[in-house]
ROBADO-976789 format. One record per residue: residue in one letter; residue number from 1; z, y, x of N, C-alpha, C, O, CB in turn. Coordinates in steps of 0.02 Angstrom, whole numbers. Each point is the difference from the previous one (the first is absolute). Glycine has a CB too. Layout:
N
+-------+------+--------+--------+--------+--------+--------+--------+--------+--------+--------+--------+--------+--------+--------+--------+--------+
| mivex | dogu |     nZ |     nY |     nX |    caZ |    caY |    caX |     cZ |     cY |     cX |     oZ |     oY |     oX |    cbZ |    cbY |    cbX |
+-------+------+--------+--------+--------+--------+--------+--------+--------+--------+--------+--------+--------+--------+--------+--------+--------+
|     a |  NUM |      Z |      Y |      X |      Z |      Y |      X |      Z |      Y |      X |      Z |      Y |      X |      Z |      Y |      X |
...
+-------+------+--------+--------+--------+--------+--------+--------+--------+--------+--------+--------+--------+--------+--------+--------+--------+
***
This chain:
93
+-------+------+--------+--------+--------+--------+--------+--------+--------+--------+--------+--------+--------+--------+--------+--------+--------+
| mivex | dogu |     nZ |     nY |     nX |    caZ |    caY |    caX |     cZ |     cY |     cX |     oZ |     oY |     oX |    cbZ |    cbY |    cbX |
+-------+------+--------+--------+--------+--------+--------+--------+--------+--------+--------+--------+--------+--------+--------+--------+--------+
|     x |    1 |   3154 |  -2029 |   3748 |     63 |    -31 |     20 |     52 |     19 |    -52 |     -2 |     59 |    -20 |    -28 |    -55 |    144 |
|     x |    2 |     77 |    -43 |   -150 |     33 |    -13 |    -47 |     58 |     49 |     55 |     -9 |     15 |     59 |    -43 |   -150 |   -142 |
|     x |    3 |    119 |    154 |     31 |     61 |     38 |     40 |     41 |    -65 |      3 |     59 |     17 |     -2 |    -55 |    121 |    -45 |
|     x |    4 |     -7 |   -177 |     49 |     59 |    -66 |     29 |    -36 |    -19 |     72 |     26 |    -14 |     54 |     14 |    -55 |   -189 |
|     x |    5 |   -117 |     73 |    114 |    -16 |    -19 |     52 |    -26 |     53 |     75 |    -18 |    -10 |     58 |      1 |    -84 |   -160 |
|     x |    6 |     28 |    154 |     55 |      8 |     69 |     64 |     71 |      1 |     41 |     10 |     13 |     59 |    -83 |     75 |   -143 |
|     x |    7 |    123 |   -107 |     31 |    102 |    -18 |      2 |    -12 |    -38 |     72 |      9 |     20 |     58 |     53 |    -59 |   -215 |
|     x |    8 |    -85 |    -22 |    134 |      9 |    -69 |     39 |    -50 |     18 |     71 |     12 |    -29 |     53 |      5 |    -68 |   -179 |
|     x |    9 |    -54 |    129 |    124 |    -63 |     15 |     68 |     63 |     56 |     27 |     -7 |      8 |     60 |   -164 |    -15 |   -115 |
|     x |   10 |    231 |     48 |     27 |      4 |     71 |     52 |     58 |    -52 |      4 |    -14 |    -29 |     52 |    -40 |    184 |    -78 |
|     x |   11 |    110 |   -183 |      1 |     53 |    -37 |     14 |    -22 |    -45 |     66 |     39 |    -26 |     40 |      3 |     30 |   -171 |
|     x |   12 |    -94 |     -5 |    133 |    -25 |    -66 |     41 |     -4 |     15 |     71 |     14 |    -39 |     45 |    -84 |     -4 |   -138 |
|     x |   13 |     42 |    126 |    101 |    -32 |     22 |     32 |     61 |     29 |     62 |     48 |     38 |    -10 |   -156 |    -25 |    -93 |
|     x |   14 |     82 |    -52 |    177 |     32 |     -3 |     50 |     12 |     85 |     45 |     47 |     20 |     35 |    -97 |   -161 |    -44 |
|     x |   15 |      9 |    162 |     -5 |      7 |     84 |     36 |     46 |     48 |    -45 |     23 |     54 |     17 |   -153 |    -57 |     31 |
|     x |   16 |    136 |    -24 |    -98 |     47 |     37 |    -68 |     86 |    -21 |      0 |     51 |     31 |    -15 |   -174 |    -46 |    -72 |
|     x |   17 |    110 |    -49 |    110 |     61 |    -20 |     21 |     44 |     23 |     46 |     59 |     18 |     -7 |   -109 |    -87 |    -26 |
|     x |   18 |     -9 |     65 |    115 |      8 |     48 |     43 |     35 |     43 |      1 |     56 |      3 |     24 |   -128 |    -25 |    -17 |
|     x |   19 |     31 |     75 |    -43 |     17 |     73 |    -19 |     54 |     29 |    -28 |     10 |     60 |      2 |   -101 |    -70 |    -11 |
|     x |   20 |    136 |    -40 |    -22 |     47 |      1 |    -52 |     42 |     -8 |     34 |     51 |     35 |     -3 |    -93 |    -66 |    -83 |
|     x |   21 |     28 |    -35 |    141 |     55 |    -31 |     47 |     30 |     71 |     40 |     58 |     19 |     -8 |   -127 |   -156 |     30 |
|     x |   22 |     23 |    169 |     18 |      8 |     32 |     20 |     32 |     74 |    -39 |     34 |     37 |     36 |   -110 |   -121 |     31 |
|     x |   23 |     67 |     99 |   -126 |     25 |     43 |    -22 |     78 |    -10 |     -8 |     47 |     39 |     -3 |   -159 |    -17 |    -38 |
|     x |   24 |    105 |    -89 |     37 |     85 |     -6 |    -39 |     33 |     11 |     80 |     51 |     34 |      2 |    -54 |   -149 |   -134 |
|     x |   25 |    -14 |     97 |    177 |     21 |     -7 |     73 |     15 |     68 |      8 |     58 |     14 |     14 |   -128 |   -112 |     34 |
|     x |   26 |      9 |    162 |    -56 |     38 |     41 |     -1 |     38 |     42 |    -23 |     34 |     42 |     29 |    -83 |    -73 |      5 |
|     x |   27 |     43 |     10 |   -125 |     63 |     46 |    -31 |     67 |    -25 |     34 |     41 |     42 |     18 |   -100 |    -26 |   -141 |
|     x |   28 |     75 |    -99 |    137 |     52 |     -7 |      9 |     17 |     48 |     66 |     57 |     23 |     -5 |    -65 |   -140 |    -61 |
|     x |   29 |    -31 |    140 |    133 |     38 |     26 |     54 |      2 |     74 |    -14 |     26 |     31 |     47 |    -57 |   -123 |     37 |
|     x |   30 |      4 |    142 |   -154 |     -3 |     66 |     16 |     38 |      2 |    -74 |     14 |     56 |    -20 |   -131 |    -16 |    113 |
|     x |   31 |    135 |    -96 |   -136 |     54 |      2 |    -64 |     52 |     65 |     16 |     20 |     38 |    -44 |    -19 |   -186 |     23 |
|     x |   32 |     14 |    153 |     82 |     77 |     56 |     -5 |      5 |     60 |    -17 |     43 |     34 |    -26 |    -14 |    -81 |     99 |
|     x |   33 |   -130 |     63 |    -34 |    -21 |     59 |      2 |    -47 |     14 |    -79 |     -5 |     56 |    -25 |     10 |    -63 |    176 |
|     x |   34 |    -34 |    -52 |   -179 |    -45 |     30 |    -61 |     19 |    -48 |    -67 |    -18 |     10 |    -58 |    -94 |     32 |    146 |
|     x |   35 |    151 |    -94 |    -65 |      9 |    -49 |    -62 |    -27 |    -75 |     -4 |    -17 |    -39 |     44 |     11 |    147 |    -96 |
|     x |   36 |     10 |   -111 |     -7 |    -15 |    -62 |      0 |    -56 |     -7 |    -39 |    -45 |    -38 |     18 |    151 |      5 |      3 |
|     x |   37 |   -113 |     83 |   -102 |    -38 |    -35 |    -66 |    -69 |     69 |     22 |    -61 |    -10 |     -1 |    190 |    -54 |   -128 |
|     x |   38 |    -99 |    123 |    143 |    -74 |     46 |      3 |    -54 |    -30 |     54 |    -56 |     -3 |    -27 |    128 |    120 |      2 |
|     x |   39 |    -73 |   -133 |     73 |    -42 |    -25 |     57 |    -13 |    -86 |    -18 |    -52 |    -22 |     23 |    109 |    123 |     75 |
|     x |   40 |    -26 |   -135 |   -126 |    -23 |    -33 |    -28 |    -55 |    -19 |    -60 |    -32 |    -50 |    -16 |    121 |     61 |     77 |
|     x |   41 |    -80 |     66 |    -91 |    -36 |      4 |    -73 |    -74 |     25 |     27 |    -52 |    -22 |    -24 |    168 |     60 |    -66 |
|     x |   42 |   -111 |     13 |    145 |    -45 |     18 |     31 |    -49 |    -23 |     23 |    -59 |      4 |    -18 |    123 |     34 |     23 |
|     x |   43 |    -26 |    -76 |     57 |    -50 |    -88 |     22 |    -35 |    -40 |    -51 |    -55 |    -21 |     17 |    145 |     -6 |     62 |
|     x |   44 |    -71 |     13 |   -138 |      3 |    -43 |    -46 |    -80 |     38 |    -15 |    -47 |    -40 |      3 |    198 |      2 |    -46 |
|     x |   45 |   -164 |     95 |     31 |    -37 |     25 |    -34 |    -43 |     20 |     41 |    -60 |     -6 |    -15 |    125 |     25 |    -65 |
|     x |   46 |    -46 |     11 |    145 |    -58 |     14 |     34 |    -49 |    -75 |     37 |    -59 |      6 |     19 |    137 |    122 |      2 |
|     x |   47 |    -38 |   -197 |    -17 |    -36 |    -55 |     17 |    -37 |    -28 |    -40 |    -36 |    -48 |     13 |    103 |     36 |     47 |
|     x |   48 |    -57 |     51 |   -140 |    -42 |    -31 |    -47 |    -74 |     51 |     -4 |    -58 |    -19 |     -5 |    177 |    -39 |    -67 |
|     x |   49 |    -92 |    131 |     77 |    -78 |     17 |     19 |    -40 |      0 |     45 |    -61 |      6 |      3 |     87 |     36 |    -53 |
|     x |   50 |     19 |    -51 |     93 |    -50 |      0 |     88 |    -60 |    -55 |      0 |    -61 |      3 |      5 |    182 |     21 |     77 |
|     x |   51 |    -62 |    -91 |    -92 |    -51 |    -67 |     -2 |    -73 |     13 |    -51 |    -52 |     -5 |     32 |    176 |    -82 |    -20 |
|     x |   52 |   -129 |    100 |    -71 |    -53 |     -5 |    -45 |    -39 |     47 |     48 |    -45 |    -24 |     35 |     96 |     -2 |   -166 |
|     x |   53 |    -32 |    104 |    134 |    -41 |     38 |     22 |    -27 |     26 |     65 |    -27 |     52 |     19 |     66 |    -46 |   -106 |
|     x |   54 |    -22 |    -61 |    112 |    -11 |    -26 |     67 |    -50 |    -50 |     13 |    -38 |     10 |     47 |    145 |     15 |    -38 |
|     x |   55 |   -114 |    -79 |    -46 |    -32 |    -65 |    -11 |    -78 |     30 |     18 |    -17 |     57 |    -17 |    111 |   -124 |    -87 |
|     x |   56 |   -135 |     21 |    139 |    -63 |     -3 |     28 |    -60 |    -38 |    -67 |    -61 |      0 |      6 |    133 |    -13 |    140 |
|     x |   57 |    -40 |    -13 |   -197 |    -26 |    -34 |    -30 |      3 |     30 |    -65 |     36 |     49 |     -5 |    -20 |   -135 |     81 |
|     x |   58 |    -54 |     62 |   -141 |     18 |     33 |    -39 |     28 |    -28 |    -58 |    -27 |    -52 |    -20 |    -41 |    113 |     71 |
|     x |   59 |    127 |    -34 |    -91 |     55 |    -14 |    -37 |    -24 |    -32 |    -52 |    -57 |     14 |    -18 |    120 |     70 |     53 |
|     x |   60 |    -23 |   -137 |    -71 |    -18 |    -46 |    -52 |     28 |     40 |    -69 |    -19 |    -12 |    -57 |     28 |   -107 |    141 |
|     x |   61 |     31 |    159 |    -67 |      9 |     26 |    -85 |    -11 |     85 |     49 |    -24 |     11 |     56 |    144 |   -121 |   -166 |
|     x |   62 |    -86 |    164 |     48 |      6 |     64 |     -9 |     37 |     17 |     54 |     48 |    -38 |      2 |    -59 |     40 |   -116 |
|     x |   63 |     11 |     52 |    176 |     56 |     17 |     44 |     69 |      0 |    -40 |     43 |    -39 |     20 |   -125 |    109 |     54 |
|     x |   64 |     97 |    -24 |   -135 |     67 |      3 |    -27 |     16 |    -67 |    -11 |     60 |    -10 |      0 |    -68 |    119 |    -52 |
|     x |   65 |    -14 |   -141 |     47 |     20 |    -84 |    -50 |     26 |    -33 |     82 |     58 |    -15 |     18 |   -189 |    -17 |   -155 |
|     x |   66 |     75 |     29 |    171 |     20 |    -25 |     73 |     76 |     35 |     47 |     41 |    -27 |     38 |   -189 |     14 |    -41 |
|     x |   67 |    140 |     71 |    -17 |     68 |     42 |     20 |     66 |     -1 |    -34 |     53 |     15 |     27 |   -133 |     53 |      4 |
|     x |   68 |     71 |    -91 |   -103 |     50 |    -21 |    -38 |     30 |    -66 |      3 |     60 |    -12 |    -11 |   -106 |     86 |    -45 |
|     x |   69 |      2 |   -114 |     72 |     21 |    -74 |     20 |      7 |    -15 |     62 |     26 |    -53 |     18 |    -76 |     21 |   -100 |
|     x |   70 |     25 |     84 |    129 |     49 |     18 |     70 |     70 |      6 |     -1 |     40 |    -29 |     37 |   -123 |     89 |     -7 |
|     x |   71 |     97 |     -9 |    -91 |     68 |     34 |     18 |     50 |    -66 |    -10 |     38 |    -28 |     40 |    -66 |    167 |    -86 |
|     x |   72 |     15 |   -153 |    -19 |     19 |    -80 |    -27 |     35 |    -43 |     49 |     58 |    -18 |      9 |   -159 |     16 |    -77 |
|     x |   73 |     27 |    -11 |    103 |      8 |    -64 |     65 |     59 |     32 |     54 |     49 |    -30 |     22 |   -200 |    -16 |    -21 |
|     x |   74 |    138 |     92 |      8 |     46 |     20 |     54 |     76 |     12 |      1 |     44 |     -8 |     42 |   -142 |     47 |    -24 |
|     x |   75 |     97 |     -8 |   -100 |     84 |     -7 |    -11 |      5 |    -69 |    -10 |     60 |    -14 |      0 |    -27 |    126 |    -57 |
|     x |   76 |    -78 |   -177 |     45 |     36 |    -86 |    -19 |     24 |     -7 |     66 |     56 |    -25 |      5 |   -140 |    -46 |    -97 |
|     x |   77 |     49 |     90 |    158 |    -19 |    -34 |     78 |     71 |     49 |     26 |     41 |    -32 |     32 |   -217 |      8 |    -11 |
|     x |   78 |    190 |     96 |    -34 |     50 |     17 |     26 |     66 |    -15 |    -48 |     50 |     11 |     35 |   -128 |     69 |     30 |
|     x |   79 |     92 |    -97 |   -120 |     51 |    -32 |    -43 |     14 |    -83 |     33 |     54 |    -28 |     -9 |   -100 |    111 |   -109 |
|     x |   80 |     -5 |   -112 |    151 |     11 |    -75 |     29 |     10 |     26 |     86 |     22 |    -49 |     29 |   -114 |    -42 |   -133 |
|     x |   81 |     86 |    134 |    141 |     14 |     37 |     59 |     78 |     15 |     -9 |     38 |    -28 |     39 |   -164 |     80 |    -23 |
|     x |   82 |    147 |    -19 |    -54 |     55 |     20 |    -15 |     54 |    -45 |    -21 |     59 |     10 |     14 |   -124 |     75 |    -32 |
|     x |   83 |     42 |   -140 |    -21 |     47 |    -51 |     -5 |     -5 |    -44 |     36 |     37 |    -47 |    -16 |    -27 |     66 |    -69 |
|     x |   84 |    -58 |    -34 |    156 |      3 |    -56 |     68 |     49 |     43 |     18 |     49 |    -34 |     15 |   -168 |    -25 |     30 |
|     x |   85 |    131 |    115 |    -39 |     34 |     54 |     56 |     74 |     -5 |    -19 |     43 |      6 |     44 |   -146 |     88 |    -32 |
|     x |   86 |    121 |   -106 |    -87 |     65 |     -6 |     -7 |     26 |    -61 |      8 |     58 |     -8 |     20 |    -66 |     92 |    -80 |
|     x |   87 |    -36 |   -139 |     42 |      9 |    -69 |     14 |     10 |      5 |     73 |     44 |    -40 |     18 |   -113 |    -13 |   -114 |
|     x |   88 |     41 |     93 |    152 |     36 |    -19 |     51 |     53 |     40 |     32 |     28 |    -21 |     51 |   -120 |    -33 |    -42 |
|     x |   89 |    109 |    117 |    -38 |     57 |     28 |      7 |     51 |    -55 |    -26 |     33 |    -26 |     45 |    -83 |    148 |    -55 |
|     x |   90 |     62 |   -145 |    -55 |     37 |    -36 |    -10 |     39 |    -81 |     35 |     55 |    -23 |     14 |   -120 |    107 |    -93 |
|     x |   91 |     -6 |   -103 |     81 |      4 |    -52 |     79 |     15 |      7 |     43 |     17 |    -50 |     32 |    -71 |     22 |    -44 |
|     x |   92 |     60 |     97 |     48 |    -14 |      9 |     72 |     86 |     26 |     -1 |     17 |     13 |     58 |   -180 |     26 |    -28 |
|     x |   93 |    226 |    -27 |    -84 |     50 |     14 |      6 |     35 |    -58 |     -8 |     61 |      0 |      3 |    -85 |    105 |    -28 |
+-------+------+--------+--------+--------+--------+--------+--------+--------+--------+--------+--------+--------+--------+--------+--------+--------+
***
């Protein structure tokens, strides 16, 4: 498997989305108490190793290569999370 086409399979991938969804859900309600960018950076990284090294099946490239193009996907998916979220703060005033 090519890395555009590892990109385009974890971008794609509906439980990753999930996961993210939910992360951003909860930095925003515990932001007062821990922030905004550390628990974010955190999430970011721990959803990129969990998924590979978790998987029942076995991986199309190298774990690092798969974990690197995790981290990738997840900051594109929470950078487009983050800008629906201001798009509707902005709307919603």
């Amino acid at each position: 498997m090519t890395l555009p086409d590892l990109l385009l399979s974890q971008l794609s991938d509906p439980f990753r989305i999930g996961l993210l969804i939910a992360l951003f859900i909860t930095m925003l309600r515990t932001r007062t108490a821990s922030g905004i960018w550390v628990p974010l950076a955190a999430g970011v990284v721990f959803v990129a190793v969990i998924l590979p090294t978790t998987m029942q099946n076995t991986l199309a490239a190298p774990l690092s290569q798969v974990i690197g193009v995790g981290v990738l996907a997840n900051v594109v998916i929470v950078a487009l999370i983050m800008a629906a979220w201001e798009v509707y703060q902005r709307v919603r005033r």
